[in-house]
N, C-alpha and C positions, 0 to 999 in steps of 0.2 A: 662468387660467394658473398652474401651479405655480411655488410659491415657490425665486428665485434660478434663475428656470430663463434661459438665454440659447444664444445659437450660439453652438458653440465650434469652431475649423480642426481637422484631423484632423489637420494636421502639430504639432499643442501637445499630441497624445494621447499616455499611455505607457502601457501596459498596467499592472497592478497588479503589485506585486513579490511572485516567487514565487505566481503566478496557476495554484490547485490543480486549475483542469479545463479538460478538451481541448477545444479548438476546433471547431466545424463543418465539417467536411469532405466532398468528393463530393457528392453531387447535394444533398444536405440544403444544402451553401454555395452550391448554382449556385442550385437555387430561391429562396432568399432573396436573393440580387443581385437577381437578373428582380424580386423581390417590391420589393425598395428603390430601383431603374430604373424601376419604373411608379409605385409611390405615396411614394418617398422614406422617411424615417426615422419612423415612427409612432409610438413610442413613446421619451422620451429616455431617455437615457445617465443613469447616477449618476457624477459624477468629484468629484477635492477638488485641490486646487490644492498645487502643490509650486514645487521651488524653478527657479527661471531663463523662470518665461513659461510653467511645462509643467502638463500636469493627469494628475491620474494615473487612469485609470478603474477603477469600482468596479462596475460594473454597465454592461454592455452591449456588452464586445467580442466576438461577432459581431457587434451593427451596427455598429460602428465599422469593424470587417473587409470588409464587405461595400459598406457605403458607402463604402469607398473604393476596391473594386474596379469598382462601378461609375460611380464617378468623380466622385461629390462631394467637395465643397470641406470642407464642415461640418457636425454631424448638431449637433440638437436635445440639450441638457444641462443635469441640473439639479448647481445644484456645492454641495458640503457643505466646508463651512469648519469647525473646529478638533476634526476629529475624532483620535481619539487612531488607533493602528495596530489596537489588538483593536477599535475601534470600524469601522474600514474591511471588517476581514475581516469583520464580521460581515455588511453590507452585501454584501457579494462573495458570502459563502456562499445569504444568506436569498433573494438575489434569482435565483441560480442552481437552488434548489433549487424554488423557484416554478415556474419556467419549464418547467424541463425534467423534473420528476419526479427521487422516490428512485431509481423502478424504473431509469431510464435512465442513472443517474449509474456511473460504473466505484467498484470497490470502494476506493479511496484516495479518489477524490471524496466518497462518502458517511463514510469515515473522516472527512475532513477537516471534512465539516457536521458532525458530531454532536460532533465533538471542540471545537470553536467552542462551538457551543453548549452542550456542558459546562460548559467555562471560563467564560463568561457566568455561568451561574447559581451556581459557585459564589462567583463576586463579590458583597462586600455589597449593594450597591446596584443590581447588576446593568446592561444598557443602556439608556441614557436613552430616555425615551418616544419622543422627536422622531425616534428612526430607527425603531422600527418604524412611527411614521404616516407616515414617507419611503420606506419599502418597500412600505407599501400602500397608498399615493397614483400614488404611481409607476408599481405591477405592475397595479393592480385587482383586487389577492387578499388578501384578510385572510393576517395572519401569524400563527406560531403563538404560543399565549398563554406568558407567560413565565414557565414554573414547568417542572420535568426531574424526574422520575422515569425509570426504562426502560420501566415500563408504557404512561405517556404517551407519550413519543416515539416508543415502538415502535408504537401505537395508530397515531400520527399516520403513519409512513412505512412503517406493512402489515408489519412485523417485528416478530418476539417481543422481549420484553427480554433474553435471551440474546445474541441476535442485537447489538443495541446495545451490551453487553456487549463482545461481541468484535471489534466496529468501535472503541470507544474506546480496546482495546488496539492494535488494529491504527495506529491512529493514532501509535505510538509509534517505527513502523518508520522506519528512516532513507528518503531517498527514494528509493534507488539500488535500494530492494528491493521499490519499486512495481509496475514495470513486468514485475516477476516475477508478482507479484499481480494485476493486470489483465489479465497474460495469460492465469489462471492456469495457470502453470509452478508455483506453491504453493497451496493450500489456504489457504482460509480458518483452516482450525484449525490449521496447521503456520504460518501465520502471526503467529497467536497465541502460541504458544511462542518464537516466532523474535523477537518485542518486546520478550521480560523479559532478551534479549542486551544486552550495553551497547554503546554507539555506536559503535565502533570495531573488538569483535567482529563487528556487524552488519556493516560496510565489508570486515572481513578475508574474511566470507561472498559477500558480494558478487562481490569482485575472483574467487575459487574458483567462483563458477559463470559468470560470464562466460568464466572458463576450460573449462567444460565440466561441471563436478563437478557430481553429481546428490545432488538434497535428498528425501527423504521423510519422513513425520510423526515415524516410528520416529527420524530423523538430527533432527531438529528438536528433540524429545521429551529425547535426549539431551543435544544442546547448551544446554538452559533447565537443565537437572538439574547436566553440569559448569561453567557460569558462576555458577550461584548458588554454590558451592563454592570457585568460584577465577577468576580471572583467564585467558581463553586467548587464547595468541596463535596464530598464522594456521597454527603445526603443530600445536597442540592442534584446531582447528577442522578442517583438512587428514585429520589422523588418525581424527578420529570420523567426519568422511564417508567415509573409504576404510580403513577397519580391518583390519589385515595378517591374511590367512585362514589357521590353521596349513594347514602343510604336511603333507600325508598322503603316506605311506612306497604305494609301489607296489605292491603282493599280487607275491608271487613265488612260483612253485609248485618243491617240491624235488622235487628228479630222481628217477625211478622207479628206476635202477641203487643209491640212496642208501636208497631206502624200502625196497627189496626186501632189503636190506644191514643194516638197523637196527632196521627197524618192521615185521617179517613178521607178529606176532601180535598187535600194538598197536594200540588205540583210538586214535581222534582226541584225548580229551582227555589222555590217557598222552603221546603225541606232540607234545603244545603244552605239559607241563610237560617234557619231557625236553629241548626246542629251549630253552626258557626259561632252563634251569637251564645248558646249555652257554654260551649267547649271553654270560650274569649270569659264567662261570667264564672266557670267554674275552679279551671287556672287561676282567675285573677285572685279572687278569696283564697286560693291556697297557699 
């Protein structure tokens, strides 16, 4: 039996706070119910214990989701005591990315692993052993070894180091500009530009396309180019996505009774200095 492991009620469950990937949903959640109705909870839960009686999980909500749709009382839990917060999310990340793969995680989700596991390594000391043998006592998969390059990581999750690269920046987006990116309604690489905005630019962009306002690389490209220069507020941001088009004057053709009158023997470009020079002498008097 793993260590600290016990039944814990689903009603002392809370989800992890600020829990960076989406839930199982449609047939993928109905086959796992049926799965946890015939043979129960199979593998535990990771949770850490907080305050008033509650646990907060760290690893395993689908089954916690699902075992309680189909209507148990309490699923199988191993509980980790005095972990710090970056040691929790690291738990929540490693045991997610196990599970369900890079390939299948949305691009904020795999932002959000590699950017953990950045932070990790550049700690002196990095995470204590006892959670990676807790992730891989727990899953039945070795984890990954703990040293970060982009070669390496990119090695490990089938992407270049570029690639990694530009998930760490991405990581930097506020989250309201996720779901832009998961859709993609942005690019990867206009997301990237969109990152080195400061937080509150990124929010003023936000609120503008929820209104409608359309972003392309070119619009993105610029906004990293006028923020590093200055400070914008939300009509500076306004103005580079919708940039006032000059106005072009309407082609007017002059009357043949005028042409036949003025310009019997004259050239085209005789007649565009001669308009020129009236227009310049008629303005000027005015």
């Amino acid at each position: 039996m793993l260590k600290n492991y016990q039944e814990l009620n689903i009603e002392k469950l809370v989800p992890f706070t600020n829990h960076p990937f989406k839930l199982y949903d449609g047939q993928r959640f109905s086959d796992m119910v049926e799965s946890v109705r015939a043979n129960g909870v199979l593998t535990p839960i990771t949770a850490r214990p907080i305050a008033e009686d509650k646990y907060e999980i760290l690893s395993g909500h689908n089954r916690v989701a699902t075992a309680q749709e189909a209507g148990l009382e309490t699923v199988p839990a191993v509980v980790r005591e005095g972990l710090s917060d970056d040691e929790a999310m690291f738990i929540v990340t490693e045991t997610n990315i196990i599970q369900r793969s890079f390939a299948d995680l949305k691009h904020s989700e795999r932002a959000v692993v590699i950017a953990v596991h950045y932070d990790s390594m550049k700690k002196k000391s990095g995470y204590r052993s006892d959670l990676l043998d807790e992730v891989e006592s727990a899953t039945s998969v070795p984890v990954a070894p703990r040293s970060w390059t982009s070669d390496k990581v990119g090695e490990r999750y089938g992407v270049s180091p570029d690639t990694i690269k530009r998930y760490l920046r991405v990581s930097k987006l506020v989250e309201s500009l996720w779901s832009y990116l998961d859709s993609d309604t942005i690019a990867i690489r206009t997301a990237v530009s969109l990152s080195y905005l400061r937080e509150y630019e990124q929010e003023f962009l936000t609120d503008l396309l929820s209104k409608g306002a359309k972003l392309t690389t070119r619009h993105a490209e610029a906004l990293r180019k006028e923020s590093a220069e200055r400070e914008l507020s939300e009509d500076d941001i306004k103005s580079i996505l919708n940039p006032d088009k000059p106005v072009r004057a309407k082609p007017h053709k002059i009357n043949n009774d005028i042409m036949e009158l003025y310009f019997t023997d004259t050239n085209e470009l005789e007649i565009d200095t001669i308009i020129a020079e009236a227009l310049a002498a008629y303005f000027n008097k005015a």
